[in-house]
C-alpha positions as a Markdown table, in Angstrom:
| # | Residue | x | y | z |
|---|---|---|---|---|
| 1 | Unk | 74.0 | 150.3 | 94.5 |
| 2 | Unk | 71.3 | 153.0 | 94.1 |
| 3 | Unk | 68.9 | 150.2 | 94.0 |
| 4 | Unk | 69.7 | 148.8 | 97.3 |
| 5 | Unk | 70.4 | 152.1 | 99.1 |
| 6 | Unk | 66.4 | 152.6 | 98.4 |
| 7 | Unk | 65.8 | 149.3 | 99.3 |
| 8 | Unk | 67.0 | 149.8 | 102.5 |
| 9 | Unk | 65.6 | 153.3 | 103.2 |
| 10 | Unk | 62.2 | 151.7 | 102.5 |
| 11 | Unk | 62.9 | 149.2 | 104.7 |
| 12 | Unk | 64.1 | 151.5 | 108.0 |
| 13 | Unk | 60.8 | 153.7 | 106.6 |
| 14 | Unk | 58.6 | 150.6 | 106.7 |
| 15 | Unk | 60.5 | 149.9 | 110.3 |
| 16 | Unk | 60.0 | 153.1 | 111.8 |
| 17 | Unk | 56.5 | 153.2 | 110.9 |
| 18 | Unk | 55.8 | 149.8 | 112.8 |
| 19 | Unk | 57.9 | 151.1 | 115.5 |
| 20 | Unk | 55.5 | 154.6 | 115.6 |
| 21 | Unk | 52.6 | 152.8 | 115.6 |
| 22 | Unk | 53.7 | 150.6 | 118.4 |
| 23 | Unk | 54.4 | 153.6 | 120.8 |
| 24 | Unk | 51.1 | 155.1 | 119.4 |
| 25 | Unk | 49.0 | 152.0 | 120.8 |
| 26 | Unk | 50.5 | 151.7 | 123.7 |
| 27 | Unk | 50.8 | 155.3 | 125.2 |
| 28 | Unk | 46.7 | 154.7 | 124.1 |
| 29 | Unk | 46.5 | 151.9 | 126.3 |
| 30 | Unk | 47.8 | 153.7 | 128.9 |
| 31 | Unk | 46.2 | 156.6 | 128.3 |
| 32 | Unk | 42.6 | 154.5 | 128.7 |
| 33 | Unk | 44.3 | 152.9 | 131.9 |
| 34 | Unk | 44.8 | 156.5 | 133.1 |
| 35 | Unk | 41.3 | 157.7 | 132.3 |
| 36 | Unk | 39.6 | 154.7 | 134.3 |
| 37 | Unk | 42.1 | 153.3 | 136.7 |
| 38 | Unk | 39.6 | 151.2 | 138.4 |
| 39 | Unk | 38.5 | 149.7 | 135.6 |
| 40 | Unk | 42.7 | 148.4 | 135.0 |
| 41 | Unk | 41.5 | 145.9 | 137.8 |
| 42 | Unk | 39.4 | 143.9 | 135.5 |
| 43 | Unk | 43.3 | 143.4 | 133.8 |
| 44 | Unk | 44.1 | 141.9 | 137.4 |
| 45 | Unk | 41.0 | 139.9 | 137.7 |
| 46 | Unk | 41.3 | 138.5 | 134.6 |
| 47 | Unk | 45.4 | 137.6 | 134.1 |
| 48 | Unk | 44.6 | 136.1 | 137.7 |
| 49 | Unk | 41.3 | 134.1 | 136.1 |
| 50 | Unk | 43.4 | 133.2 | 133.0 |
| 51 | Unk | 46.4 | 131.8 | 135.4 |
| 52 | Unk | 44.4 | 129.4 | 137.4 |
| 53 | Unk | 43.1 | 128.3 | 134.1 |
| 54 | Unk | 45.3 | 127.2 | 132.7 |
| 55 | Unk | 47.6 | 126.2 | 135.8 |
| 56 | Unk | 45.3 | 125.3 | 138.3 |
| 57 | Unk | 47.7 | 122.4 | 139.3 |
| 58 | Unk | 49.8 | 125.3 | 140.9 |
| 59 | Unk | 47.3 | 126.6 | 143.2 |
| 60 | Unk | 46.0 | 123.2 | 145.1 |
| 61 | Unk | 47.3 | 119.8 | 145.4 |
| 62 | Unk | 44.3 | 118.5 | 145.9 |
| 63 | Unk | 41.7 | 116.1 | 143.6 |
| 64 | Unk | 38.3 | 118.2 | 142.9 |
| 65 | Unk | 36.4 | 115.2 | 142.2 |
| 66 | Unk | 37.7 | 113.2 | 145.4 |
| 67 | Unk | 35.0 | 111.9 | 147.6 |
| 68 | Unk | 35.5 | 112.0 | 151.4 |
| 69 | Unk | 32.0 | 111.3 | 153.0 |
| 70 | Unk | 33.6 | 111.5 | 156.7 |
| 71 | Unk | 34.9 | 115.1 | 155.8 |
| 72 | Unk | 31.1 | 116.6 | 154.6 |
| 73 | Unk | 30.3 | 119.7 | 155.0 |
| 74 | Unk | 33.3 | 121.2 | 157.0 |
| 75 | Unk | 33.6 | 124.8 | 157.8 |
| 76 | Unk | 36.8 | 126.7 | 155.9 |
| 77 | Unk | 40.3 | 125.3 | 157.3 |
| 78 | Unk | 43.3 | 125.4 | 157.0 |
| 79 | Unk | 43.4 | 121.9 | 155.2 |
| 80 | Unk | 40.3 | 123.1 | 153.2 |
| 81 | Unk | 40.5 | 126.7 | 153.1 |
| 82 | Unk | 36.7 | 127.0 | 151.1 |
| 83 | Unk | 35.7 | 123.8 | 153.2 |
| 84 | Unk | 33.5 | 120.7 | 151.7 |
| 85 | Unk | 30.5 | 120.1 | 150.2 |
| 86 | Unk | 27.9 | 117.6 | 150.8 |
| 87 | Unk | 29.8 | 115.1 | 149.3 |
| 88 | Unk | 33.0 | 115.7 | 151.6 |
| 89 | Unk | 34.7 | 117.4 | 148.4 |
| 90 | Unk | 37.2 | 120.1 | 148.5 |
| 91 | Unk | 35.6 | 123.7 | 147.6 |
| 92 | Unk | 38.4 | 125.1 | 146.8 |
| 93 | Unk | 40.2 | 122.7 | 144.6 |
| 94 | Unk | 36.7 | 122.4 | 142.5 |
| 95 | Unk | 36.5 | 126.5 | 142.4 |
| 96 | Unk | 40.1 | 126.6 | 140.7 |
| 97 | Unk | 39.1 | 123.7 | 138.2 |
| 98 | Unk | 36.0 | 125.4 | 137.7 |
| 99 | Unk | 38.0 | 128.3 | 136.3 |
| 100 | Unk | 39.1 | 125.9 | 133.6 |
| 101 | Unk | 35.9 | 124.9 | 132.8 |
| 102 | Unk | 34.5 | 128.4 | 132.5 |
| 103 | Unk | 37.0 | 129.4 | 130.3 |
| 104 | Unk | 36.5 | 126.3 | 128.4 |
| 105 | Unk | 32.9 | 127.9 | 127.9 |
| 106 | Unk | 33.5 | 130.8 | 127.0 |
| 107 | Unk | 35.9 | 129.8 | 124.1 |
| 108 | Unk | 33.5 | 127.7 | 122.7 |
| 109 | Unk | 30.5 | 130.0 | 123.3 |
| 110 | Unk | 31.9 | 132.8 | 121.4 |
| 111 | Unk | 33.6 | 130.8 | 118.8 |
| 112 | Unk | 30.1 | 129.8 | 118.1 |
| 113 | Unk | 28.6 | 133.0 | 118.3 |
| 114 | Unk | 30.6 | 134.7 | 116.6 |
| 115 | Unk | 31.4 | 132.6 | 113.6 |
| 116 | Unk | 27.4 | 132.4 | 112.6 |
| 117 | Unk | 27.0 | 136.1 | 113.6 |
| 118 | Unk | 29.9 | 136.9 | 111.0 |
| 119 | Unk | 28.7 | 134.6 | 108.3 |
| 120 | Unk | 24.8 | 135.7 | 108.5 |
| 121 | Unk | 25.7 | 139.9 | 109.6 |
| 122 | Unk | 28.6 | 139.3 | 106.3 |
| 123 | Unk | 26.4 | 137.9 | 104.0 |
| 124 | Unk | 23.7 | 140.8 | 105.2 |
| 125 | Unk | 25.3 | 143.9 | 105.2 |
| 126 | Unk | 27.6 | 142.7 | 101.9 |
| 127 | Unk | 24.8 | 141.7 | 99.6 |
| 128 | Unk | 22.0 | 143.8 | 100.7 |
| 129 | Unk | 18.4 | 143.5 | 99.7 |
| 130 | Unk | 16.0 | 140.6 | 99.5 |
| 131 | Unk | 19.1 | 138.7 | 101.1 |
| 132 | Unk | 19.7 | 140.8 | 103.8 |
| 133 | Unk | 16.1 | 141.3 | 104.6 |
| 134 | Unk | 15.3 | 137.8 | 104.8 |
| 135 | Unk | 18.9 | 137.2 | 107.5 |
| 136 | Unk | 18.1 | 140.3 | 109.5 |
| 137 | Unk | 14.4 | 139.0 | 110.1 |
| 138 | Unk | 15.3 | 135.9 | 110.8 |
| 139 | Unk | 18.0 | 137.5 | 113.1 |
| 140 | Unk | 14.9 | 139.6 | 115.2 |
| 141 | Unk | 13.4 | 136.1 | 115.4 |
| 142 | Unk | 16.1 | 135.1 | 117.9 |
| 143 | Unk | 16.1 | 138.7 | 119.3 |
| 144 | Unk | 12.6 | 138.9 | 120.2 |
| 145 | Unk | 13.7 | 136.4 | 123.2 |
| 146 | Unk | 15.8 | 136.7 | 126.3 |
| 147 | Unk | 19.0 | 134.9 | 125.5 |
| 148 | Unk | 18.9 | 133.3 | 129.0 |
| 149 | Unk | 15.3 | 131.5 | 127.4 |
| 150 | Unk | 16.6 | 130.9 | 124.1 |
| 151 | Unk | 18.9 | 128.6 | 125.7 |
| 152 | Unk | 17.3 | 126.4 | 127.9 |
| 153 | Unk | 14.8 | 126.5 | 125.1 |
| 154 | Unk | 17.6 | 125.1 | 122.7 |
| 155 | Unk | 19.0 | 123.0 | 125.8 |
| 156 | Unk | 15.8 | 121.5 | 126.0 |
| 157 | Unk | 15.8 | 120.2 | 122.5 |
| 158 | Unk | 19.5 | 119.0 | 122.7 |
| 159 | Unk | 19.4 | 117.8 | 125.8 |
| 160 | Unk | 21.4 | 117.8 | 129.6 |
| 161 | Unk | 24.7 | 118.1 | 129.7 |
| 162 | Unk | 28.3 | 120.2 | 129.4 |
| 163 | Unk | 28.3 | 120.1 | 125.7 |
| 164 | Unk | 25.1 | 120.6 | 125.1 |
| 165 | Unk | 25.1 | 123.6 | 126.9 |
| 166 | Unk | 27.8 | 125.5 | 125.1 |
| 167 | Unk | 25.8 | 124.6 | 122.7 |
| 168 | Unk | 22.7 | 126.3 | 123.4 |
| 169 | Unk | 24.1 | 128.9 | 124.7 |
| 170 | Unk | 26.4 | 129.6 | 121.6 |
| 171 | Unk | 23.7 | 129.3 | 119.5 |
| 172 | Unk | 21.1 | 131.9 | 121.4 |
| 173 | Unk | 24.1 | 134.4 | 121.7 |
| 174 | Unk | 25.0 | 135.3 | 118.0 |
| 175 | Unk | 21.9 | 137.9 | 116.9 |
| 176 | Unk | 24.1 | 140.8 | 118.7 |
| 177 | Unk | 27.1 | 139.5 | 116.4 |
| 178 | Unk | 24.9 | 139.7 | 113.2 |
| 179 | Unk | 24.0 | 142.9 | 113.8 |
| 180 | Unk | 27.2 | 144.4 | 114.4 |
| 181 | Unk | 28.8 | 143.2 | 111.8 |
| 182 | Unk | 26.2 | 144.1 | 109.6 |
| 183 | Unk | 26.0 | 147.9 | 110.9 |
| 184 | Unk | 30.1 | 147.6 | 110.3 |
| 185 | Unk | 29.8 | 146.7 | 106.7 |
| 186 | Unk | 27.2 | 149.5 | 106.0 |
| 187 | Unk | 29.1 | 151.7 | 107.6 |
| 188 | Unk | 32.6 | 150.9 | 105.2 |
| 189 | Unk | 30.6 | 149.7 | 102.3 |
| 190 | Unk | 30.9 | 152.9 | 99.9 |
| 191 | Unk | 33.9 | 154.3 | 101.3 |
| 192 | Unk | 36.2 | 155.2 | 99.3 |
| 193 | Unk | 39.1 | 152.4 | 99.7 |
| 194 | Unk | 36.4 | 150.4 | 99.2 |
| 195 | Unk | 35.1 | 151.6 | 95.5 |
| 196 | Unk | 38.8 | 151.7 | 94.3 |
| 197 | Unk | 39.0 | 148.2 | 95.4 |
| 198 | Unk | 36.1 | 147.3 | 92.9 |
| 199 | Unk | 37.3 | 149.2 | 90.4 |
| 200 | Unk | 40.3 | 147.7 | 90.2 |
| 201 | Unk | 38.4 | 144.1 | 89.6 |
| 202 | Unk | 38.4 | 142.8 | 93.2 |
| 203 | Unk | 36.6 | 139.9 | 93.3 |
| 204 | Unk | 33.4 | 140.8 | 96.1 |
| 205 | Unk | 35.3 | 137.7 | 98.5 |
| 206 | Unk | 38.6 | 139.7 | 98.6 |
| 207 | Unk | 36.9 | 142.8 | 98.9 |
| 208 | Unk | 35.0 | 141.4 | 102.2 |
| 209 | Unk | 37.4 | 139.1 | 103.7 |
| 210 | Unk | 40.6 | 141.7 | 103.0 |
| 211 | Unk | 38.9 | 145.0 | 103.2 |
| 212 | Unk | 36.2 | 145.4 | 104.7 |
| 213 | Unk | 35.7 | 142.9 | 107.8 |
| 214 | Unk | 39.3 | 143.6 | 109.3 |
| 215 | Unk | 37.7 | 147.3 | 109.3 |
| 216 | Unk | 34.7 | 145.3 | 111.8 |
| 217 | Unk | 37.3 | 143.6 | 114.1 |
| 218 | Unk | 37.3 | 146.4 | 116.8 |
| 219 | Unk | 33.8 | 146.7 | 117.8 |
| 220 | Unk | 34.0 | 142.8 | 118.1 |
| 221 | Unk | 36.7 | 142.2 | 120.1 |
| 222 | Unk | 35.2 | 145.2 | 122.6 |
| 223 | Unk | 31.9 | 143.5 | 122.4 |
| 224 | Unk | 33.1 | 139.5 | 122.9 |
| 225 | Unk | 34.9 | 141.0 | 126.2 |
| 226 | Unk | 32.0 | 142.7 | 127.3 |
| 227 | Unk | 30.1 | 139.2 | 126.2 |
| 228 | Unk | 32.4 | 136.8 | 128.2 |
| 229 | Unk | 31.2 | 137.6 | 131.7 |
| 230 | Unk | 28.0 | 137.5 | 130.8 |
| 231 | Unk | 28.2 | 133.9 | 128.8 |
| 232 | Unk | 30.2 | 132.8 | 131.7 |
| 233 | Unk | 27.0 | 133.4 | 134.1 |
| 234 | Unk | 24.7 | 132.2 | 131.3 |
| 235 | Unk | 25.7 | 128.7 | 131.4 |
| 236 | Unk | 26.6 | 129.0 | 135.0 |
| 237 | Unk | 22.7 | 129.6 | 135.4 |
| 238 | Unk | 21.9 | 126.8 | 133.3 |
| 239 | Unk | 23.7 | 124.2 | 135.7 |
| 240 | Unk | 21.9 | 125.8 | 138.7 |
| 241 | Unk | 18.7 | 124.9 | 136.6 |
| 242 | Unk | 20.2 | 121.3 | 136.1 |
| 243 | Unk | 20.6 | 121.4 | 132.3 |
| 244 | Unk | 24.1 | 121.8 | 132.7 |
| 245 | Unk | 27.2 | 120.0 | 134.6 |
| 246 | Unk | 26.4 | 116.9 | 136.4 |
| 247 | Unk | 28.1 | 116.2 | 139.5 |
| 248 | Unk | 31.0 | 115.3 | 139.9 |
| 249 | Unk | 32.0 | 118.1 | 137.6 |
| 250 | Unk | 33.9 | 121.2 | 139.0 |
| 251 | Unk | 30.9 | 123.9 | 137.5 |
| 252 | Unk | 30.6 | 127.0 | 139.3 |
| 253 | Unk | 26.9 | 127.0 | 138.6 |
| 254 | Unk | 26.5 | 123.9 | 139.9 |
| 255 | Unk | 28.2 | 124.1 | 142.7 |
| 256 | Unk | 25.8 | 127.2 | 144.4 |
| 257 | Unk | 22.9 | 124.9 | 143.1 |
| 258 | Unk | 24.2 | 121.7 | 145.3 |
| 259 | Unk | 24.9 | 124.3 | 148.2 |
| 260 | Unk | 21.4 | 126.1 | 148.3 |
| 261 | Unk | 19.7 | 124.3 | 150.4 |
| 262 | Unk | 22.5 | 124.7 | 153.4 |
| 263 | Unk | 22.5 | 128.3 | 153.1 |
| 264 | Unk | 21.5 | 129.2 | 156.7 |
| 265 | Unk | 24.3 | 126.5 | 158.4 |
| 266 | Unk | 26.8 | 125.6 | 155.6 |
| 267 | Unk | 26.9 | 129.0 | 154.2 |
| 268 | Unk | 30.6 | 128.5 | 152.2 |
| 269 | Unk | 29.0 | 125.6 | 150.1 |
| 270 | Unk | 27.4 | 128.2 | 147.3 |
| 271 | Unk | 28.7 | 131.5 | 148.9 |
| 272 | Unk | 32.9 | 130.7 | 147.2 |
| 273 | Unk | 31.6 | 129.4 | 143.8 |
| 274 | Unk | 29.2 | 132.5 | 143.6 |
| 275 | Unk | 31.8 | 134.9 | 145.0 |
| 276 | Unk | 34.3 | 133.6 | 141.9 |
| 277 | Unk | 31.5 | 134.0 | 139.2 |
| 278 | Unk | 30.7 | 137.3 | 140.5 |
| 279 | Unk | 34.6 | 138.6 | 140.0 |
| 280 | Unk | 34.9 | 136.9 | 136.4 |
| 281 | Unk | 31.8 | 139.0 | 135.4 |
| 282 | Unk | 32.7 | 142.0 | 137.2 |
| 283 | Unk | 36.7 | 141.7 | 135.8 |
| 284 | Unk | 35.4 | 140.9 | 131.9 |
| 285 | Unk | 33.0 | 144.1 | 131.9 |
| 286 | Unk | 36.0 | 146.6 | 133.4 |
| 287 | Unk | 38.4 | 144.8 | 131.4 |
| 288 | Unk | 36.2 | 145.7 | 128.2 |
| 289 | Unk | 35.8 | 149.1 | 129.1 |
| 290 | Unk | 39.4 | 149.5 | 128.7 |
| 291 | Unk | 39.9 | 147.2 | 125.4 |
| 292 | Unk | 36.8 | 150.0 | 124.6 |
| 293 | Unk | 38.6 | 153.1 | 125.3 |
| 294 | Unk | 41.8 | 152.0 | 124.0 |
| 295 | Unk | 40.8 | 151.2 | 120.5 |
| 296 | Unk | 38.3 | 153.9 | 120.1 |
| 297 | Unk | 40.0 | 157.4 | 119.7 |
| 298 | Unk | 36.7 | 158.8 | 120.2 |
| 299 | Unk | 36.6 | 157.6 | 123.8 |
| 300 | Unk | 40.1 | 159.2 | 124.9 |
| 301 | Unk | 39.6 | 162.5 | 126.6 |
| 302 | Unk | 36.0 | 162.2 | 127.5 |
């Protein structure tokens, strides 16, 4: 009976502890929404970005990809509230399913990214010496250029093409990745929790994967939402070079590329796919100076 009495203490402990640290992250959240308000419209922009994503059926009826040659080029409407293209396509049905398709990007982009920068900035900071100076010069390799002409570099060699340029992009974005994670090991690597670990015969894979990367996740996550705005006008400049999308794909990129040329008449055709790149940048960088302040203490009361 005494047994299960301390069972069960331990257990409403253990539950009120949860519960604490619950109300502790949220009244920090708010807290970082209170410090920068404007930034809490990034949460807007982004929920709103995230919707038509994933739902852009809701928000137009009609077919992006439909051709309607007698209907080119038509100023904004009522029946085409962005108007049409050169190709008598619907502006606004191909900006909502280009939301899908950015997002798309950016998933892939940043799964890419990030998995090699944690494998290379792991192996790195972990192992130290003639290892890590041999993966931390070949990370300034890729450093030493612009990530906008490591990709079309790597594009180049991979060729035209939607996949092809998550692709490039993915793989001329990781360095950064690398590097944090490898300043985030060095930083954790002889603290105390750590050296107990050891010396209770921790295999070095548990002490990395269990102890010492989930103390690397925050600086991450702040950094892949400051990233995302910026990957999502990397490969968006890539289509306006032609080594992306090929028509009649939805790309926002694209879509200000086909549209340059009727600038001074037909100014809608690039100025609505450019408007809606510009407020998923914009929304991903104040949407990661909040996921910044809100899971760095240090940041609170500045």
């Amino acid at each position: 009976m005494n047994q299960n009495f301390i069972i069960r203490l331990d257990h409403n402990k253990n539950t009120s502890n949860h519960s604490r640290w619950r109300r502790f992250k949220y009244s920090r959240f708010v807290e970082a929404i209170n410090k920068n308000p404007f930034a809490s419209i990034g949460i807007i922009i982004i929920f709103v970005f995230l919707l038509i994503s994933l739902f852009p059926f809701l928000f137009t009826d009609n077919d992006p990809i439909k051709l309607e040659i007698r209907s080119r080029l038509l100023p904004p409407s009522a029946e085409h509230p962005f108007g049409t293209d050169m190709m008598g396509m619907d502006i606004y049905a191909r900006v909502i399913y280009g939301a899908q398709l950015t997002l798309r990007n950016i998933f892939v982009v940043m799964g890419i990214a990030v998995g090699i920068g944690l494998i290379i900035g792991s192996v790195a900071g972990f192992f130290g010496h003639i290892i890590e100076e041999v993966l931390m010069r070949f990370t300034d390799i890729f450093l030493a250029f612009p990530s906008l002409i490591l990709a079309i570099a790597v594009n180049a060699v991979l060729g035209r093409g939607f996949l092809q340029t998550m692709l490039a992009v993915g793989f001329s974005w990781w360095p950064g990745y690398a590097r944090t994670i490898r300043g985030q090991i060095l930083s954790v690597k002889y603290d105390d929790f750590i050296v107990a670990a050891n010396s209770m015969g921790a295999s070095e894979f548990r002490v990395l994967t269990k102890h010492i990367l989930p103390n690397c996740f925050v600086p991450v996550l702040v950094r892949i939402t400051l990233d995302s705005g910026f990957v999502a006008l990397t490969t968006a400049s890539l289509s306006f070079l032609g080594m992306g999308a090929e028509l009649p794909a939805p790309e926002w990129g694209r879509m200000v590329a086909d549209g340059r040329n009727f600038l001074l008449n037909e100014w809608w055709v690039s100025t609505f796919p450019g408007l809606a790149l510009f407020l998923v940048v914009v929304g991903f960088n104040l949407f990661g100076e909040i996921i910044r302040d809100w899971l760095d203490p240090s940041r609170i009361g500045r």
